[in-house]
FITOR-427701 format. One line per 8 residues: their letters; for each residue x, y, z negated of N, C-alpha, C, O. Coordinates in pm, whole numbers, m for minus. Each point is the difference from the previous one (the first is absolute). Layout:
A = X/Y/Z/X/Y/Z/X/Y/Z/X/Y/Z; ... $
% end
This chain:
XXXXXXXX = 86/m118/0/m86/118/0/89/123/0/96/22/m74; m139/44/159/107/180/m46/m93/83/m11/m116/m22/35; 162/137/m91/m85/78/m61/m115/48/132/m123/m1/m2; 216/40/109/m129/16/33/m69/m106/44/53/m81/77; m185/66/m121/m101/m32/73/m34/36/149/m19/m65/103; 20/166/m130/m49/86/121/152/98/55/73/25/m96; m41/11/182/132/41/92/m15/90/m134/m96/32/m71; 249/m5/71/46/145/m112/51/93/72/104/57/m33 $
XXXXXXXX = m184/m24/165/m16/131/67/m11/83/m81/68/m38/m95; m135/174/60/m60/56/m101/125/69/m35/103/m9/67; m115/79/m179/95/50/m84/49/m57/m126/m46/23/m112; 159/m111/147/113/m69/m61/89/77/m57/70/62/80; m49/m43/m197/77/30/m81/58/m23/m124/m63/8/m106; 238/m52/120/59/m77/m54/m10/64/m103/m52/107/31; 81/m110/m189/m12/m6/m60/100/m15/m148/m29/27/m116; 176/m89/186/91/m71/m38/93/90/m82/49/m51/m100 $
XXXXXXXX = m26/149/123/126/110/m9/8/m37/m171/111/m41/m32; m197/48/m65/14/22/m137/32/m182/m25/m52/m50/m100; 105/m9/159/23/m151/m33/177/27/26/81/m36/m85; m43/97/203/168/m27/60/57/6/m109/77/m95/m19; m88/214/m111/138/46/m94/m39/m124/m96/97/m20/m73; m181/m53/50/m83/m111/m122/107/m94/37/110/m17/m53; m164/m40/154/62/m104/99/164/m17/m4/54/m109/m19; 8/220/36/107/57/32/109/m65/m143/87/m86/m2 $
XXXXXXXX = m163/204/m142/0/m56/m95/32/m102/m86/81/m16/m92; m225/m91/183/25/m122/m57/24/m110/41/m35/m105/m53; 109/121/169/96/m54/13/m52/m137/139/m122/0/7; 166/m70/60/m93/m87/82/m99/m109/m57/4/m56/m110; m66/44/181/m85/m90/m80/47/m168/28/77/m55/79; m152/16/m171/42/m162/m17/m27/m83/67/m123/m11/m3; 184/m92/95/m107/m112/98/m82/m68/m97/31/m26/m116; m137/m1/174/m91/m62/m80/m95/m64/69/m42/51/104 $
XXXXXXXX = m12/m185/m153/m96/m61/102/m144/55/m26/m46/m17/m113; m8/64/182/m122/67/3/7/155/m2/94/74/29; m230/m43/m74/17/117/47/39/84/m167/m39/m28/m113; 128/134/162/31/116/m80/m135/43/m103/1/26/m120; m88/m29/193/m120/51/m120/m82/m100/m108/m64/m104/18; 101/197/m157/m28/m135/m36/m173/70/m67/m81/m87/m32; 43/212/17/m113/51/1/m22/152/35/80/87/34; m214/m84/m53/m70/109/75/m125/35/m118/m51/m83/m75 $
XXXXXXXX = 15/259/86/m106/m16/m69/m72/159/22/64/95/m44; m165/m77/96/m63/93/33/m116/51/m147/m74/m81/m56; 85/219/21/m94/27/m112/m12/127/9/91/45/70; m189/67/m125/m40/100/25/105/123/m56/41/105/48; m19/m184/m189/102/95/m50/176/6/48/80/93/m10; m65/m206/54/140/m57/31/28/11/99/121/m22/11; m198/63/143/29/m54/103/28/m154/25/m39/m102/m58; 126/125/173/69/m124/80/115/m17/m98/72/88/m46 $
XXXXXXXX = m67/m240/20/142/m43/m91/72/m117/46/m90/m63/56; 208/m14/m43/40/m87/55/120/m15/m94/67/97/m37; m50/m186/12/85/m131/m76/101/m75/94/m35/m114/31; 155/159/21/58/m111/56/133/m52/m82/21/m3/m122; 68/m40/239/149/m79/m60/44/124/0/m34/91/75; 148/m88/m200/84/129/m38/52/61/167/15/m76/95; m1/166/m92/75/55/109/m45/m9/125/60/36/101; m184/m91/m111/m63/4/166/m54/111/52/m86/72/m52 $
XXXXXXXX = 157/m56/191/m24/116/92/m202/15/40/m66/m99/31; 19/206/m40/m131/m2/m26/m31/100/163/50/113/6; m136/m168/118/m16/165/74/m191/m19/m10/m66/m103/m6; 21/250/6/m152/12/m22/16/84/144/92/53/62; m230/m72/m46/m25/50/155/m188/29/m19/m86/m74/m47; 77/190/97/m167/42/31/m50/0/129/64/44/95; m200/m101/m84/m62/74/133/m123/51/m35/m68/m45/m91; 31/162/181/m117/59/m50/m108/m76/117/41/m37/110 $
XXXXXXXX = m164/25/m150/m98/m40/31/m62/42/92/6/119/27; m83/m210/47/m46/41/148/m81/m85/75/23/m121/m2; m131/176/81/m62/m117/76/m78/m83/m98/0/m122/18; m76/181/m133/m102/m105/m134/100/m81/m86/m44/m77/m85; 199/93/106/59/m44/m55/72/107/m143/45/109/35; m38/m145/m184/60/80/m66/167/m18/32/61/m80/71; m23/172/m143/119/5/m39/68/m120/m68/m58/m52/m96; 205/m7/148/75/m78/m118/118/66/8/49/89/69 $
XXXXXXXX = m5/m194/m202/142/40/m89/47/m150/27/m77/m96/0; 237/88/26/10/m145/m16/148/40/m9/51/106/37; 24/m239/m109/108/m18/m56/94/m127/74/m67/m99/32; 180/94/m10/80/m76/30/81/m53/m59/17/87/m86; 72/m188/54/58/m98/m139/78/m101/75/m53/m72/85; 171/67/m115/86/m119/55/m93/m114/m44/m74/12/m97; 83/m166/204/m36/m129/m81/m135/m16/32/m85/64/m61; 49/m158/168/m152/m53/3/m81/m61/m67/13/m122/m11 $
XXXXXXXX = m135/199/m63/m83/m108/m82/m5/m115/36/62/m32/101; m136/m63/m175/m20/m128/6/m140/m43/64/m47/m106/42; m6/263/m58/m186/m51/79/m21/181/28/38/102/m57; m110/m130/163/m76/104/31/m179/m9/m80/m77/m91/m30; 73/256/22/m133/m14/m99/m82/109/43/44/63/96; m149/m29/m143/m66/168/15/m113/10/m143/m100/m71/m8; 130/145/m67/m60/13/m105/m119/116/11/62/106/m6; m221/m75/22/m84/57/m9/13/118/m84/6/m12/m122 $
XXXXXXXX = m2/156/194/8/121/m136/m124/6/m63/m80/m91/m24; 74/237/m3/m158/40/m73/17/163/59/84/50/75; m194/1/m138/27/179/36/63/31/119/m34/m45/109; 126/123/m130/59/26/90/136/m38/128/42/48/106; m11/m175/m208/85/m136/29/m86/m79/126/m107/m42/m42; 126/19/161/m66/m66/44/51/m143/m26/m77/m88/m40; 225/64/68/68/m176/21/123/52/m53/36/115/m22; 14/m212/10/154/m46/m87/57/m119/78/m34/m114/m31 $
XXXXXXXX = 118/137/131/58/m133/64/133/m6/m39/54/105/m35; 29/m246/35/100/m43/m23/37/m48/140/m90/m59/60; 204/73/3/29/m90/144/136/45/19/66/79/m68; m38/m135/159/89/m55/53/55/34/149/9/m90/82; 38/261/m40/35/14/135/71/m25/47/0/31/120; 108/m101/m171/155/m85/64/m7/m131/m87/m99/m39/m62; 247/m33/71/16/m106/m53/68/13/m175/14/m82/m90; 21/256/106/80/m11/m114/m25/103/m59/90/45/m72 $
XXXXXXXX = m200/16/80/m89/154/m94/m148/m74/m4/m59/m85/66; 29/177/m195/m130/m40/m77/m51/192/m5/55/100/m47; m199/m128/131/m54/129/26/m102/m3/m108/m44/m114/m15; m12/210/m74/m99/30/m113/m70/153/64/40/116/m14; m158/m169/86/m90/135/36/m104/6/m77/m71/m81/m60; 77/214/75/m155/65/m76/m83/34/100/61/83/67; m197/m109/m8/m78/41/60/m122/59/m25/m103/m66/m15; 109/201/9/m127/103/m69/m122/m6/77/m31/m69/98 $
XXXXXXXX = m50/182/m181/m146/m2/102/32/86/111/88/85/3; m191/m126/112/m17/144/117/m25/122/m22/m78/6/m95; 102/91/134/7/154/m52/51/53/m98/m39/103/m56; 181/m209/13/26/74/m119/114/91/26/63/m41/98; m21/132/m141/81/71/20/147/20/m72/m29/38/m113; 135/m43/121/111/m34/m79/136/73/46/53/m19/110; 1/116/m220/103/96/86/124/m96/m41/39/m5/m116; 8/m55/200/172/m58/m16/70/85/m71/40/m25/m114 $
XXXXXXXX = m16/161/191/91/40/m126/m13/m17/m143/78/71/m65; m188/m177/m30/8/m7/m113/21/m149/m12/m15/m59/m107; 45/10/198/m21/m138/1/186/m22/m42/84/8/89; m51/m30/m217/167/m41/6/42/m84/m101/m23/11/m120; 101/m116/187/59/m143/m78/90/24/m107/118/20/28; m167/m17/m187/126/34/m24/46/m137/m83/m83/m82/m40; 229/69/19/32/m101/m85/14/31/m155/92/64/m51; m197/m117/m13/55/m25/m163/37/m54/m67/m9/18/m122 $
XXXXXXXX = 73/m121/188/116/m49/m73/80/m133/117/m74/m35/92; 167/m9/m96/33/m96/104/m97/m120/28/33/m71/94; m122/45/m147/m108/m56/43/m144/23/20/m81/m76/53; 62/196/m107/m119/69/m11/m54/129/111/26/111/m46; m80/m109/156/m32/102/88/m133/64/m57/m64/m59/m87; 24/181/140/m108/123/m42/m86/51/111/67/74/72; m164/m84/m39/m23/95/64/m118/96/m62/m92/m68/m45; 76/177/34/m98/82/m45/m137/21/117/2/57/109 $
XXXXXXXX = m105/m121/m173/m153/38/110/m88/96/m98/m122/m12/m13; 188/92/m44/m112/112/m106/m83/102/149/m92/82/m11; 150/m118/115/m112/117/140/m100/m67/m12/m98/75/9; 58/m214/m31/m136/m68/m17/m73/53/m39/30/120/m8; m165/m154/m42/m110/122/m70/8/m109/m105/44/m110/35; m83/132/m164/m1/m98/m163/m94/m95/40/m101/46/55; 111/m197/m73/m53/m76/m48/m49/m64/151/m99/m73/14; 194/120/101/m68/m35/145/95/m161/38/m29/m58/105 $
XXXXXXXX = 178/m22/m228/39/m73/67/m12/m80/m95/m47/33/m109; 84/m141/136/m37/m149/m130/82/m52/m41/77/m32/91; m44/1/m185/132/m84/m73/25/m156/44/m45/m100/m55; 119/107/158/27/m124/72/145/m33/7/82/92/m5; m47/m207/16/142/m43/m31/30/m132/42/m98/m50/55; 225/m49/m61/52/m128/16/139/44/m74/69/103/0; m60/m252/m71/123/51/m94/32/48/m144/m55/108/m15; 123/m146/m100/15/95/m66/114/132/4/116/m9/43 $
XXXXXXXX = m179/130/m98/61/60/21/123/50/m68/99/29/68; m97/m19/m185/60/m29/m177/119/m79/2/114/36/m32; m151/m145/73/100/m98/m14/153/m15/65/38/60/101; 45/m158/m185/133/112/107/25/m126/134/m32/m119/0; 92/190/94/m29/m9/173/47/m123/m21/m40/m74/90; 123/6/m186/99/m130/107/9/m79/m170/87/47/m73; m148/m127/33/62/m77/m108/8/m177/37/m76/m82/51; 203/81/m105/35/m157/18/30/m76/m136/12/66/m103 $
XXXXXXXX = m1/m189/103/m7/m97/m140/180/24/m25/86/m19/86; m68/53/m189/128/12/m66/94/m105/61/106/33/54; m157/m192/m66/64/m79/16/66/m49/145/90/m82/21; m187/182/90/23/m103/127/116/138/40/49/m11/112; m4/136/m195/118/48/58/155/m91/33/68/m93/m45; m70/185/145/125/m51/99/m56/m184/64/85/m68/58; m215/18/m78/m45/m123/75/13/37/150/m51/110/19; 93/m153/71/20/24/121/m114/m34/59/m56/69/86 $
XXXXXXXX = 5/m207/m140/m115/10/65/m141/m13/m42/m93/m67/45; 103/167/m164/m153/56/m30/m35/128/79/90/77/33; m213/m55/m3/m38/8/128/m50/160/m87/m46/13/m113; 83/106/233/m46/150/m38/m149/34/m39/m88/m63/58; 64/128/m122/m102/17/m50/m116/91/147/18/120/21; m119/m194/55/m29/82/98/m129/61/m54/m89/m63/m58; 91/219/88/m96/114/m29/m148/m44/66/m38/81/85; m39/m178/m103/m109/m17/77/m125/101/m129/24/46/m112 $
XXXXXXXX = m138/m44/185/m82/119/m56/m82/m135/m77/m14/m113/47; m42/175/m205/m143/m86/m33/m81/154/42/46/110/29; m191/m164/m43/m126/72/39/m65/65/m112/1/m71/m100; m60/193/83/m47/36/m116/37/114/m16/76/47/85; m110/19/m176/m18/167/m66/79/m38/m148/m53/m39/m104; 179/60/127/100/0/m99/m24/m163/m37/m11/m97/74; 8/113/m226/11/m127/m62/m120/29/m50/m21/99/m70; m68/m187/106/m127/17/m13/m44/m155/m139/m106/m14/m61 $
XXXXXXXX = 206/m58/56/m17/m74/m102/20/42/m164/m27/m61/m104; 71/158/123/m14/105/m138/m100/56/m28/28/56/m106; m132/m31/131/m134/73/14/m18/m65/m105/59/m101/m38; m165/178/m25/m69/m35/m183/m77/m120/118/m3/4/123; m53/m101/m216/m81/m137/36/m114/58/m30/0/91/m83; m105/m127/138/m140/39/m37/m84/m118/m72/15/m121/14; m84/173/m76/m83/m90/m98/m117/m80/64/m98/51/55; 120/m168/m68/m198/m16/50/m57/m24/m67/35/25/m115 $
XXXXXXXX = m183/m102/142/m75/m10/m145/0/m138/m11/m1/m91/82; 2/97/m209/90/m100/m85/m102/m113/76/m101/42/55; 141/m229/m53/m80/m44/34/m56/m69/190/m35/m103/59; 65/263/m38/m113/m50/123/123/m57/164/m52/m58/95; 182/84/m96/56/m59/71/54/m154/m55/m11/m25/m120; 72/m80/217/81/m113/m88/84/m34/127/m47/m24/111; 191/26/m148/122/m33/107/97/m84/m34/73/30/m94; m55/m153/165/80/m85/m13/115/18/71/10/29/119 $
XXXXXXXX = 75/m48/m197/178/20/31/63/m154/0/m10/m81/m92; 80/60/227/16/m131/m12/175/26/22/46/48/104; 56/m98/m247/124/0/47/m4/m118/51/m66/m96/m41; 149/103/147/72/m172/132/81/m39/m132/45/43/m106; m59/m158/191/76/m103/m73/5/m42/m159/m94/m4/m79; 220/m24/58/17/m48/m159/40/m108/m68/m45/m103/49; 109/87/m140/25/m108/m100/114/m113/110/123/10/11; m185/m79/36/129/m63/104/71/30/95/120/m12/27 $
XXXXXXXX = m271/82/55/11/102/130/85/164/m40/m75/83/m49; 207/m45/66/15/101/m24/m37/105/82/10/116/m41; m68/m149/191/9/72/103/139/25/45/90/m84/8; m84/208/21/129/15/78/74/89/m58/m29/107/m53; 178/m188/77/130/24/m85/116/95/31/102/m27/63; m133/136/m115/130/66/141/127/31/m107/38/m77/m89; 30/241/126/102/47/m53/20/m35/m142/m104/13/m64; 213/m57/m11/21/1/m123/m96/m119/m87/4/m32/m119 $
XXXXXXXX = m86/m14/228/m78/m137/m60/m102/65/m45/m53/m49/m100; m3/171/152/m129/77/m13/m126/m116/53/m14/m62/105; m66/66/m232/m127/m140/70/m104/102/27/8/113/m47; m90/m145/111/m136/60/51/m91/m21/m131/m58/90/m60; 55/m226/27/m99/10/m106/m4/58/m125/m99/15/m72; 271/32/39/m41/93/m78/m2/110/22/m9/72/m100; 15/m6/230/m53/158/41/m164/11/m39/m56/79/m75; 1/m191/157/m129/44/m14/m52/m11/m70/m87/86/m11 $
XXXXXXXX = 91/m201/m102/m53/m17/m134/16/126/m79/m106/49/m39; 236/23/1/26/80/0/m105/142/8/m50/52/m99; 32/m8/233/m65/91/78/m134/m18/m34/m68/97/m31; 0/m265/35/m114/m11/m20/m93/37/m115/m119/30/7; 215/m40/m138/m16/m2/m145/m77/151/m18/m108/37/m45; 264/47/128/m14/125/m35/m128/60/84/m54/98/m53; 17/m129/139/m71/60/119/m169/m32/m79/m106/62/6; 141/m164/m64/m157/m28/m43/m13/59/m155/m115/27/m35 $
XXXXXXXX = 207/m8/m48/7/87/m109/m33/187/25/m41/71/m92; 66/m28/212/m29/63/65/m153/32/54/m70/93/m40; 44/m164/112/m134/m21/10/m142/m36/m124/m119/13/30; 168/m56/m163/m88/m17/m70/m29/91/m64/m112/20/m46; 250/81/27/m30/107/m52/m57/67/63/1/108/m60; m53/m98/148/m62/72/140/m160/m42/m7/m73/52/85; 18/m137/m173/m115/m63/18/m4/m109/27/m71/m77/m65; 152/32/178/m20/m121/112/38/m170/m79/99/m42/m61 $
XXXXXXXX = m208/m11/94/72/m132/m92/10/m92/135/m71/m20/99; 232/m37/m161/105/m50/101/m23/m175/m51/m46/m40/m108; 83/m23/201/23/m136/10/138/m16/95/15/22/120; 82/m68/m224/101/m107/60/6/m103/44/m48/m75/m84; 82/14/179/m1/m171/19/115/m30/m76/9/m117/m38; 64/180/14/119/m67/m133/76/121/m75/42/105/50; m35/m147/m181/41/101/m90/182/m42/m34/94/75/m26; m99/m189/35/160/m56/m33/75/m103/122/m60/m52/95 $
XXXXXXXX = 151/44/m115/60/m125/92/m108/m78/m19/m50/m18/m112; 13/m25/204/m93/m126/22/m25/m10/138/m32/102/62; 45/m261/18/m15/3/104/m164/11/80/m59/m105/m23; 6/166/76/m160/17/5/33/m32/198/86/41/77; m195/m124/m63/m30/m50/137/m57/131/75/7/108/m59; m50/m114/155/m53/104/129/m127/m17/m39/m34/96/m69; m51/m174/82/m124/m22/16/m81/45/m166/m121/15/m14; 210/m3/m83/m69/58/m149/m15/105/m2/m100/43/m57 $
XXXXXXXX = 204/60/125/47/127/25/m140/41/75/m66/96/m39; 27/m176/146/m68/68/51/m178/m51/m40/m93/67/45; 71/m182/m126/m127/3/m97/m2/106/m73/m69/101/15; 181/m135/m131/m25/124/m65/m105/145/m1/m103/30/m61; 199/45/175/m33/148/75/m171/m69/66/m99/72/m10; 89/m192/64/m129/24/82/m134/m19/m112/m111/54/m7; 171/m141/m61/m135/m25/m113/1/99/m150/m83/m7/m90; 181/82/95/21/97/m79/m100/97/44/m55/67/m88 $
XXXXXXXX = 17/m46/233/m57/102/57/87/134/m60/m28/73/m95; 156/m67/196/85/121/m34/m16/56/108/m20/m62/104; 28/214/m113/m11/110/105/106/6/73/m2/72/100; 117/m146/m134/130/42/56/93/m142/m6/m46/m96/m61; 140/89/108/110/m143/4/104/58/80/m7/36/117; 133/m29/m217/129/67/38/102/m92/m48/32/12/m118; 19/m91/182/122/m73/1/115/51/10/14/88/85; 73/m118/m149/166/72/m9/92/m88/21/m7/m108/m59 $
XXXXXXXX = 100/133/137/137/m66/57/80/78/30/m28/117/26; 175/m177/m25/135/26/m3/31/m53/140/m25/m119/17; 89/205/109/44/m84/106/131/m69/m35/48/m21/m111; 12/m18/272/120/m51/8/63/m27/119/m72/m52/86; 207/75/m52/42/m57/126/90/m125/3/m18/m122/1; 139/220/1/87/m111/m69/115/93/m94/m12/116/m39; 84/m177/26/110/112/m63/171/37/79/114/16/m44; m164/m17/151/88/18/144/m81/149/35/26/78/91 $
XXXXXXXX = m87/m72/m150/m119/132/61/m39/91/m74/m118/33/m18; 207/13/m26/m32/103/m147/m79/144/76/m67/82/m64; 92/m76/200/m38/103/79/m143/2/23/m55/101/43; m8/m210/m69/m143/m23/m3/m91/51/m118/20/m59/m106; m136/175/105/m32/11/m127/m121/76/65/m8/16/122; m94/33/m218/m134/10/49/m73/m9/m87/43/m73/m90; m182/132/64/m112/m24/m73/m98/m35/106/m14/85/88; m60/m200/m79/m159/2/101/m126/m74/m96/18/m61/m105 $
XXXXXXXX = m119/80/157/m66/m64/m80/m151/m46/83/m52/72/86; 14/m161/m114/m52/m80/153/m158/m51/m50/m19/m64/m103; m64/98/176/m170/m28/m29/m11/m106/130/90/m39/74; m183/18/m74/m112/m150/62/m47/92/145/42/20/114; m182/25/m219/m43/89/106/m25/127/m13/45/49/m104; m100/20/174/28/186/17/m134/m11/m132/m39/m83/m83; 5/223/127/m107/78/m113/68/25/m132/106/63/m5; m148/m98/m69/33/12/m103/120/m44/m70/62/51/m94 $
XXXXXXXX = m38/m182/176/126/m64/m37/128/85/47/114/m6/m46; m147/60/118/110/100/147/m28/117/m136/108/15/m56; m189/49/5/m7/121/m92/120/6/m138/79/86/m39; m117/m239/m12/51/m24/m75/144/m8/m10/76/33/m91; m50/m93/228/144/m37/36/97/109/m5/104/m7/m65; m146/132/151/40/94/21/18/100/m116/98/74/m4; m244/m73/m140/51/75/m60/107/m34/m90/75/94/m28; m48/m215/m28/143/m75/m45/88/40/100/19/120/m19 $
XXXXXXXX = 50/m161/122/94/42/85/m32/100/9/90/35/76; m154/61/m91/43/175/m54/99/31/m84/106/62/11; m190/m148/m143/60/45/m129/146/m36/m35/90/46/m70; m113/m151/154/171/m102/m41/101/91/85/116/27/m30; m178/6/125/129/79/92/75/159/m64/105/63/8; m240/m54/m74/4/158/m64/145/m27/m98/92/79/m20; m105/m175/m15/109/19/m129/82/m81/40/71/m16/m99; m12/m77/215/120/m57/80/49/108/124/m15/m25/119 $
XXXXXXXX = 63/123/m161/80/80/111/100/m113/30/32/m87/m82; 20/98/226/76/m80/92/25/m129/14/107/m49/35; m239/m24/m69/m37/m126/m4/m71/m16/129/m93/80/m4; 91/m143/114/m100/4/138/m132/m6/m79/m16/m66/m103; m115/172/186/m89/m83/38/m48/m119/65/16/m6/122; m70/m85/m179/m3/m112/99/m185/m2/47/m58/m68/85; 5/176/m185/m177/17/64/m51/m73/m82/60/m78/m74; m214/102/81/m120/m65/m29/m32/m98/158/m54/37/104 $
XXXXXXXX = 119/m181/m145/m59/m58/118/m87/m143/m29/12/m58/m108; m84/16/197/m81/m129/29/116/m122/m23/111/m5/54; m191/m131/m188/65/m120/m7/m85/m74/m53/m94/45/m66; 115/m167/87/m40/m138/m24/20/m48/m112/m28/m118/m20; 79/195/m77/10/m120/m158/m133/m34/5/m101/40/56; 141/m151/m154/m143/m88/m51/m52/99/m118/m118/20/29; 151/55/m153/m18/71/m73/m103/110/45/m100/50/m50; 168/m35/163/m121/125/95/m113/m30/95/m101/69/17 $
XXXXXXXX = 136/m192/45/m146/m61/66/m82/m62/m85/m123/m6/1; 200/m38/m72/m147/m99/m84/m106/111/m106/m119/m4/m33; 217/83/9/m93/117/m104/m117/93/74/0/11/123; m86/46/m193/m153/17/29/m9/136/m38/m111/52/15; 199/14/m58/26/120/m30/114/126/60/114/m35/m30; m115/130/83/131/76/18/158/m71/m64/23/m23/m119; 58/3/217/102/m80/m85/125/52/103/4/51/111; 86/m88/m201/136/32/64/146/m64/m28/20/m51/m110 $
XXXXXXXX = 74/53/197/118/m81/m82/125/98/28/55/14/108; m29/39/m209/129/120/15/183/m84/6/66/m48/m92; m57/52/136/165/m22/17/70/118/m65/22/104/63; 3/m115/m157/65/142/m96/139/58/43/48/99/m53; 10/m168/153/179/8/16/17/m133/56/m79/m83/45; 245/86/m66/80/m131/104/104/m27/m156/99/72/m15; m131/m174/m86/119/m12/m72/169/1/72/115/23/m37; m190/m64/165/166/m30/54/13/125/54/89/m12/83 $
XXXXXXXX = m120/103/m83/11/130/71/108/121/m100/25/4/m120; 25/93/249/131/13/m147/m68/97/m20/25/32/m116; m106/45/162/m102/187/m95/m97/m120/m44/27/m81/89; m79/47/m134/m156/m74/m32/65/m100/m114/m77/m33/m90; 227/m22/87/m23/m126/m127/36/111/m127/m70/m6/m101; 167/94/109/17/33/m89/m127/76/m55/m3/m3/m123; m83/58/171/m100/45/m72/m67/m95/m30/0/m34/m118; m69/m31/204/m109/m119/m80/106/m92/m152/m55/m62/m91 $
XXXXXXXX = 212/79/105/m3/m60/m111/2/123/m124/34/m29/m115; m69/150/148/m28/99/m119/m103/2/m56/m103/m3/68; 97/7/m197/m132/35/m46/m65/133/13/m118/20/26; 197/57/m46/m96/152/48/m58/m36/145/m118/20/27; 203/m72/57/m57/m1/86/m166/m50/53/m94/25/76; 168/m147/m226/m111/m56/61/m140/33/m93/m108/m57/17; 130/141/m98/m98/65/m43/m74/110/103/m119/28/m11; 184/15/86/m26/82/97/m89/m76/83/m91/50/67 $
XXXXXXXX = 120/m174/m73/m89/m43/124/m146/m43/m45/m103/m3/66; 124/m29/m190/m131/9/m66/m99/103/5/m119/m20/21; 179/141/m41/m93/49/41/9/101/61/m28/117/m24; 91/m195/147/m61/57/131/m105/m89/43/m108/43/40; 146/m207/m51/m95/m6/m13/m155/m42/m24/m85/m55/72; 87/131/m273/m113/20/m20/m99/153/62/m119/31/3; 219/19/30/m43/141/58/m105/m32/150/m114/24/42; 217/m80/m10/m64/m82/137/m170/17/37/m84/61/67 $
XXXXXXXX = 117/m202/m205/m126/m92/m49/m122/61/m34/m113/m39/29; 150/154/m105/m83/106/m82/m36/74/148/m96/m53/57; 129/114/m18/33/41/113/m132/m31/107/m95/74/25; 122/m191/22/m95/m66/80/m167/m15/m81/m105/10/63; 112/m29/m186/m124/m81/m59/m67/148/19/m95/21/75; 164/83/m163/m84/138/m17/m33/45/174/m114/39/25; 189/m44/59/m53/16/120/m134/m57/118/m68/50/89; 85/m183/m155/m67/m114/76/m132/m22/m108/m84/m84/35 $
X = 64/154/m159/m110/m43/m55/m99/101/60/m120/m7/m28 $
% end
């Protein structure tokens, strides 16, 4: 995709000049697999903000609008994403695309409404700090753009596990975007009324079955047991009364897992797992999390892989997509099976074997969970 859509006839204007002395500064930037950006975040008070690798050369470029078409702003970044995307504005935001106009730049456009009007000369990139870019949109009118984002922004650009320094072949940390409006798994939890939801949490595996074994002899079954405990301690305080298919090591079959949730008559069925590749593949890592069929199950799916992404900066998206577990066809209710990470993955084991972390994922997500029920009731 390149920015333009449509020919960038029009009035093009670069934009770049307040990046050369930054750049200059700090020095060349780093090879890196993927792309340079590792977020983005549009808000009324803040403008345009971007997060990349220390020292990356940044150029912004405008065109003014024409022909029912508004005005964009778009940015250029050493390093090709991993997916092309287009994120929906609000107000005065029309689209937010991510793409890809060569093999080795990652383009981030803004595409406004028709007739809007926008003087460039206020339009300027500045750098605040070697990873942090600025741009000021106060010419807007108050309250006309929406707080939209991928990425955290806070967090610092490049962190690696203490231990795999100087490993030759642990694999660079690549800047891929999660989806979402900051870290949206921090949000206060909302209450429901006490009672009237019931959600079964099914951790995989157990007791013989460890699931899958990666870095440092990290087991799956105790991530999710783990995650599960907390996620439903979470949720009760919330109102919601939870059902586990297992509270301790114990090995529990497929087919109980999924009585349970059906004769329970639960509103919900969320299964948790730990991936895996091998451990030749530390470069492999990802959150996805996979429903049966669309509607509701597709709702559900998606608002978990929100939440989980919100709080895994530079972990791939791997999506809300369509699968075949037995856990998810046989159930009679909205259901889902999250893949939390890759133990064997070198960004993904060391967190899943943290506990903050993995408190984090709790509740993201119970946030999720909460999330969906208050929406969908």
């Amino acid at each position: 995709m390149s920015p333009p859509r449509r020919s960038p006839r029009g009035f093009v204007r670069d934009l770049w000049a307040a990046t050369v002395i930054i750049a200059a500064v700090a020095g060349p930037a780093p090879v890196l697999a993927g792309s340079t950006l590792s977020a983005w975040r549009v808000s009324p008070d803040q403008g345009i903000e971007l997060r990349t690798a220390p020292g990356t050369p940044v150029r912004a470029y405008y065109e003014e609008g024409r022909q029912g078409a508004g005005p964009r702003i778009w940015f250029d970044l050493p390093g090709a994403p991993l997916r092309r995307r287009s994120l929906t504005g609000a107000g005065l935001l029309q689209e937010v695309r991510v793409g890809q106009p060569d093999g080795g730049t990652t383009r981030l456009v803004l595409e406004f409404r028709a007739g809007l009007r926008l003087d460039p000369r206020q339009l300027r990139l500045v750098g605040t700090s070697r990873d942090h870019w600025r741009m000021d949109l106060r010419q807007f009118p108050p309250r006309s753009l929406p707080i939209l984002g991928e990425g955290e922004m806070d967090s610092p650009a490049w962190a690696w596990p203490a231990q795999d320094a100087g490993n030759s072949r642990a694999p660079r940390p690549s800047p891929v975007f999660s989806r979402g409006q900051g870290n949206m798994a921090q949000t206060p939890l909302p209450r429901l009324a006490r009672g009237r939801y019931r959600v079964v949490i099914d951790p995989g595996h157990g007791g013989p079955d460890p699931g899958a074994v990666g870095i440092q002899g990290l087991r799956e079954t105790d991530i999710v047991l783990d995650v599960a405990l907390q996620t439903a301690r979470l949720l009760q305080s919330r109102g919601v009364q939870v059902l586990l298919t297992r509270t301790s090591e114990v090995d529990v079959d497929l087919p109980p897992r999924v009585d349970l949730a059906n004769s329970s008559q639960a509103d919900l069925f969320i299964s948790l797992h730990a991936n895996a590749l091998n451990m030749d593949r530390p470069d492999v890592n990802g959150i996805e999390t996979f429903y049966y069929e669309g509607g509701l199950s597709y709702g559900l799916a998606d608002a978990l892989q929100q939440r989980l992404m919100a709080i895994s900066p530079g972990t791939p998206d791997r999506g809300a997509r369509p699968g075949r577990f037995f856990v998810i066809r046989r159930t009679v209710m909205p259901s889902v099976l999250t893949e939390m990470g890759f133990v064997t993955g070198g960004i993904d084991a060391p967190r899943l074997a943290s506990r903050p972390y993995r408190r984090q994922l709790a509740q993201a997500l119970a946030a999720g969970i909460l999330s969906f029920l208050t929406q969908s009731s």
